[in-house]
N, C-alpha and C positions, 0 to 999 in steps of 0.2 A: 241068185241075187247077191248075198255075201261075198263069192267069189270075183263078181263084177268091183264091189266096191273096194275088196281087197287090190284087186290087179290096178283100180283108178289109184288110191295111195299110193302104191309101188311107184306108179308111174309119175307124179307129182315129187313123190320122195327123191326120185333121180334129177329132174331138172329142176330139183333145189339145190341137190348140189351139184348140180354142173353151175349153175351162175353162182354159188360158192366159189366154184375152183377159178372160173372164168374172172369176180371179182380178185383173187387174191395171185391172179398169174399177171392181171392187169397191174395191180400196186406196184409186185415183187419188180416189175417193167419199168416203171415210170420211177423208183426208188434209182434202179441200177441208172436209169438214162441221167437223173440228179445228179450219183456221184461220179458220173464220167462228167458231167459238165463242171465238178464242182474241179476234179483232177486236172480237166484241161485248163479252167481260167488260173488253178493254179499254178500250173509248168508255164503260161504265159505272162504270171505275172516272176516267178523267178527268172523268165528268159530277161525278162526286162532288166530286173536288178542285177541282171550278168553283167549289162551294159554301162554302170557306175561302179565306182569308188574310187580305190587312191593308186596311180600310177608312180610306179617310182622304177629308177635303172636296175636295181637286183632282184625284181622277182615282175615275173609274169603275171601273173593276177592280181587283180584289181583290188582282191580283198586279202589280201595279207603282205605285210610288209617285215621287216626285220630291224632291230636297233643292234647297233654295234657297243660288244662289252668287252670293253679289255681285261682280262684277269692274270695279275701278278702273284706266282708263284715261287720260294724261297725265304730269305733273310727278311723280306720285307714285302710279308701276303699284301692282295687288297684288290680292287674292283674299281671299274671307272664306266658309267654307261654313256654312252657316243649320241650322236644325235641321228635321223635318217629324215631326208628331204625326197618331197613327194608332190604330185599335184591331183587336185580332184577333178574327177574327167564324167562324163556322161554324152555318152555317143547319139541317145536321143532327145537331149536339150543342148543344140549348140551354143557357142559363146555369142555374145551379143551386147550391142552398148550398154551401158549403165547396168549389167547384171551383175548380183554380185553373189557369194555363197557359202551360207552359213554353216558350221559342223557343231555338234553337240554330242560331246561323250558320255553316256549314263552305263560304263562299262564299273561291274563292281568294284567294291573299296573307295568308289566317286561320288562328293556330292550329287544324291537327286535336285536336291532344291537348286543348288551353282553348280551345276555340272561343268566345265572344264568345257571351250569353245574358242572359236576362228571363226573371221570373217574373213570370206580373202575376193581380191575383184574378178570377174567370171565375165572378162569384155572383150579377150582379145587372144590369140593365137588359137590352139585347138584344148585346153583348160585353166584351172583356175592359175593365180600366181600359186609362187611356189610358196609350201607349208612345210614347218619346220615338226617335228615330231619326235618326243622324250617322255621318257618314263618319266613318272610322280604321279603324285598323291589328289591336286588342286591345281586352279586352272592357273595360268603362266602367261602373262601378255605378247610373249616374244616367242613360247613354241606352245604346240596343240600337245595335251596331256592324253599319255594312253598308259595299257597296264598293258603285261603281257599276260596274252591269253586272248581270248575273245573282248571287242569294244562293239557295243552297240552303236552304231554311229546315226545321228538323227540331221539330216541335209534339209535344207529350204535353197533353192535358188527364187534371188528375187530380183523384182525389176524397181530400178531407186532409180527412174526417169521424173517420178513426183516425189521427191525427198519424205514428203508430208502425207502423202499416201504412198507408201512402200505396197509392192503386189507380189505377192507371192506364187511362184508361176507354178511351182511343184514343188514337195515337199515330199518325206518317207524315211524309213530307216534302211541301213543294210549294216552285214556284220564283217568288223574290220578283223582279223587274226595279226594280232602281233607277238613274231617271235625274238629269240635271241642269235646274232652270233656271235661267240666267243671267239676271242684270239689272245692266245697263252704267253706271258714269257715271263723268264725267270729276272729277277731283282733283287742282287743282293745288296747289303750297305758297303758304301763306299770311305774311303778314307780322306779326309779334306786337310785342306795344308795346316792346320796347328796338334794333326795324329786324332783328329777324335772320328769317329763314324758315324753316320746317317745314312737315313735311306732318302733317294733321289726321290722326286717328283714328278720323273715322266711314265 
């Protein structure tokens, strides 16, 4: 009798933990199936944001641009940063009337509160007009303000079909890389007609 009841525990003690293992092979399952769903929505949403940012003639990709820096070396050092013109594109919101498209830089060393922005109009050819883009510190009515290094750029395209209700069709960030390129040349002072010397201005 003992041994009866022995071998019945034995046998209870086994298909406790088989639905042990059975629950915890189920979790470890449905855990892995989350983080493949969590990795694919997220390579589709970076596919997507491949598809915006700022086009311009010297660089291929959408998310980096270059500012031009002249540096004067010799009699008379010094630095001049250039400006670079670009337009903002999105291959999956095309242009369309009355759209227009706001940028907001909250790239460091930038006011959060007045972050430094553009609106530019988003109605016609294949993007927006063209944007002007320079180094500084604060926003600038006449270029869009960036730093060099990473700029977090924050986009709204909107529809101003109802001036008084403005609609926001899509909105997000993406990350802008702005670098430098240098071009060297030497500057000495020169001599002006009453024998005294200066350094030139260009």
């Amino acid at each position: 009798m003992f041994l009866k009841v022995l071998k019945k525990i034995r046998f209870t003690k086994k298909i406790y933990l088989s639905i042990l293992t059975l629950i915890a092979l189920s979790q470890t399952a449905l855990i892995q199936s989350m983080k493949a769903s969590e990795l694919e929505s997220g390579s589709q949403e970076d596919k997507v944001e491949d598809f915006l940012g700022i086009e311009t003639i010297n660089s291929e990709s959408l998310k980096y641009i270059s500012i031009p820096r002249t540096v004067y070396v010799g009699q008379c050092p010094g630095a001049r940063n250039g400006k670079t013109e670009g337009y903002f594109v999105d291959y999956n919101t095309p242009v369309a009337p009355n759209l227009v498209v706001k940028l907001e830089n909250y790239a460091r060393g930038l006011s959060p509160q007045r972050p430094p922005y553009t609106v530019r109009d988003y109605d016609q050819g294949r993007a927006s007009d063209k944007i002007k883009f320079k180094l500084g510190t604060e926003h600038n009515k006449v270029n869009f303000t960036v730093r060099e290094g990473l700029n977090p750029i924050k986009y709204q395209i909107i529809d101003e079909t109802n001036r008084k209700e403005r609609v926001i069709l899509k909105s997000g960030m993406f990350m802008l890389k702005v670098g430098i390129e240098k071009t060297v040349y030497k500057r000495n002072m020169e001599r002006s007609s009453n024998g005294s010397y200066y350094c030139p201005l260009w």
